[in-house]
C-alpha positions as CSV (number, residue, x, y, z in Angstrom):
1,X,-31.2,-44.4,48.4
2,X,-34.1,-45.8,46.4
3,X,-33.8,-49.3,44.9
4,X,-35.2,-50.4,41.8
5,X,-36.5,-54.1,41.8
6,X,-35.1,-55.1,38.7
7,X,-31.6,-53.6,39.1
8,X,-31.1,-53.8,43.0
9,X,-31.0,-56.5,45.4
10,X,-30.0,-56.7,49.3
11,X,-27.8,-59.1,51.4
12,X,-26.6,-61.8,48.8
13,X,-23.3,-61.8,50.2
14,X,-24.6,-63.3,53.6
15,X,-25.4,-66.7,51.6
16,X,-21.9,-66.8,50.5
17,X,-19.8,-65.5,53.3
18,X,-19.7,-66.4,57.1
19,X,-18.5,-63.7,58.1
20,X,-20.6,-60.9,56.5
21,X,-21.6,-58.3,58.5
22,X,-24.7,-56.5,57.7
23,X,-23.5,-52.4,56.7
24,X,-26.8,-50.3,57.5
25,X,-30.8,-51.4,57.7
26,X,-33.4,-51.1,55.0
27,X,-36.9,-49.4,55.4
28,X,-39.5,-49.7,52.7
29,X,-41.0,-46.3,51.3
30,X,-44.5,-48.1,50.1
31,X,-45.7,-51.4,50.8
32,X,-43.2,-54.2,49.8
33,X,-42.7,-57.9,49.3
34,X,-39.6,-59.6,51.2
35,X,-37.8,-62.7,50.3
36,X,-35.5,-64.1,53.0
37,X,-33.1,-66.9,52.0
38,X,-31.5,-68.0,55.0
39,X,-27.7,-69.4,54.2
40,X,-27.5,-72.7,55.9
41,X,-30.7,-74.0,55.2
42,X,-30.0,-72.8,51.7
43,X,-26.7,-74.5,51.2
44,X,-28.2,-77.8,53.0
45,X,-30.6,-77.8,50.3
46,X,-28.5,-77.3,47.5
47,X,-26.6,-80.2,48.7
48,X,-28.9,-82.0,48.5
49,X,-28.2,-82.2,44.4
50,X,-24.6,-82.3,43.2
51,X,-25.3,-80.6,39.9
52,X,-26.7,-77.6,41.5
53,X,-24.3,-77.8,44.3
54,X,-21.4,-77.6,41.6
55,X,-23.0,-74.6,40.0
56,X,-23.5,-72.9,43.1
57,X,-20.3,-73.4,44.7
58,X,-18.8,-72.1,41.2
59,X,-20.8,-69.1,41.6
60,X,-19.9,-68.3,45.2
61,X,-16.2,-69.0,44.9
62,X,-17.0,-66.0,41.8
63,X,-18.8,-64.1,44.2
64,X,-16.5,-63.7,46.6
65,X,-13.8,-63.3,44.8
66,X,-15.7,-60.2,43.4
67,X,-16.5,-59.0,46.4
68,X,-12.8,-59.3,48.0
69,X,-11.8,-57.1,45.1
70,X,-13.8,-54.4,46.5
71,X,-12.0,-51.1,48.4
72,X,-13.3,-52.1,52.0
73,X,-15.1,-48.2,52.5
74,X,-17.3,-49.6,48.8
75,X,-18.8,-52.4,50.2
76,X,-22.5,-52.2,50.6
77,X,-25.3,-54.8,51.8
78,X,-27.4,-53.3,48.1
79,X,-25.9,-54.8,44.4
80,X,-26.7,-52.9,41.6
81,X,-27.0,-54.9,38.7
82,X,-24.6,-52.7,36.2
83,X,-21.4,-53.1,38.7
84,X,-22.5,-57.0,39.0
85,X,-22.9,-58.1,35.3
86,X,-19.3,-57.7,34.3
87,X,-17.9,-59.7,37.0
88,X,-20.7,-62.3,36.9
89,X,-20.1,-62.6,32.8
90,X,-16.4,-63.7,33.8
91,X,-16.5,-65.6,36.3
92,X,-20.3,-67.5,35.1
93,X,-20.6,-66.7,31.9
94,X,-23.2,-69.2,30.8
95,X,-25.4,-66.8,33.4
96,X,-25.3,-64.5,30.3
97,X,-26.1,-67.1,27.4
98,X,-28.8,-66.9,25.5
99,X,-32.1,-68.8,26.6
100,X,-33.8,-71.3,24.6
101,X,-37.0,-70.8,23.6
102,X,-38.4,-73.9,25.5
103,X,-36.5,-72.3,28.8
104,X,-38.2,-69.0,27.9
105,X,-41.6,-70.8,27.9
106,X,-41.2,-72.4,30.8
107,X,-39.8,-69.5,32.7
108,X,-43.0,-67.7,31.6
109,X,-45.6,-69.9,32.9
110,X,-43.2,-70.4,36.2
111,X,-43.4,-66.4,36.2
112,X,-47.2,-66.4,36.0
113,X,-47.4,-68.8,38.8
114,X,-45.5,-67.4,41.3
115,X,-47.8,-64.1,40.4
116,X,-50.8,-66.2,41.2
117,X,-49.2,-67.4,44.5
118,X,-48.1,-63.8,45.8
119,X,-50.7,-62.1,44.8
């Protein structure tokens, strides 16, 4: 199966569940660039600041709710973004608000730097 950057992602239920257990293995077609998140030093950060802690424990309890919902022989390590909107707009909506243009202007020069860094 081919995965589109902007419409695919792998493994984000390992950050929200202890007991995931990985489905298959993925193998890059052309050279690649790999993000890992690992769960518990993620969630140790995020502790580290209640607001984001509140928002992130909102979105897991989501999450997972989501992903219970799903016929055991559907689950898969890859989300696609069009089954993963709808759920995500009901259970975090503000995910789906509009940005404001001061967000959007910071998100760009945050966007440019990370370019810079990975390049």
């Amino acid at each position: 199966e081919h995965l589109d950057q902007d419409r695919h992602w792998i493994s984000e239920p390992a950050l929200w569940s202890r007991d995931w257990e990985h489905l298959g293995f993925v193998l890059a077609a052309e050279d690649s660039t790999v993000l890992r998140l690992s769960a518990l030093p993620f969630q140790e950060i995020a502790r580290t600041n209640p607001a984001s802690m509140a928002q992130l424990s909102k979105y897991a309890a989501g999450f997972m709710s989501w992903l219970n919902g799903i016929p055991y022989d559907e689950l898969s390590d890859v989300a696609r973004l069009e089954d993963f909107e709808a759920a995500a707009s009901q259970f975090m909506p503000e995910l789906f608000w509009e940005t404001p243009p001061a967000l959007q202007r910071l998100n760009s020069r945050m966007s440019g730097f990370f370019k810079q860094v990975f390049a």
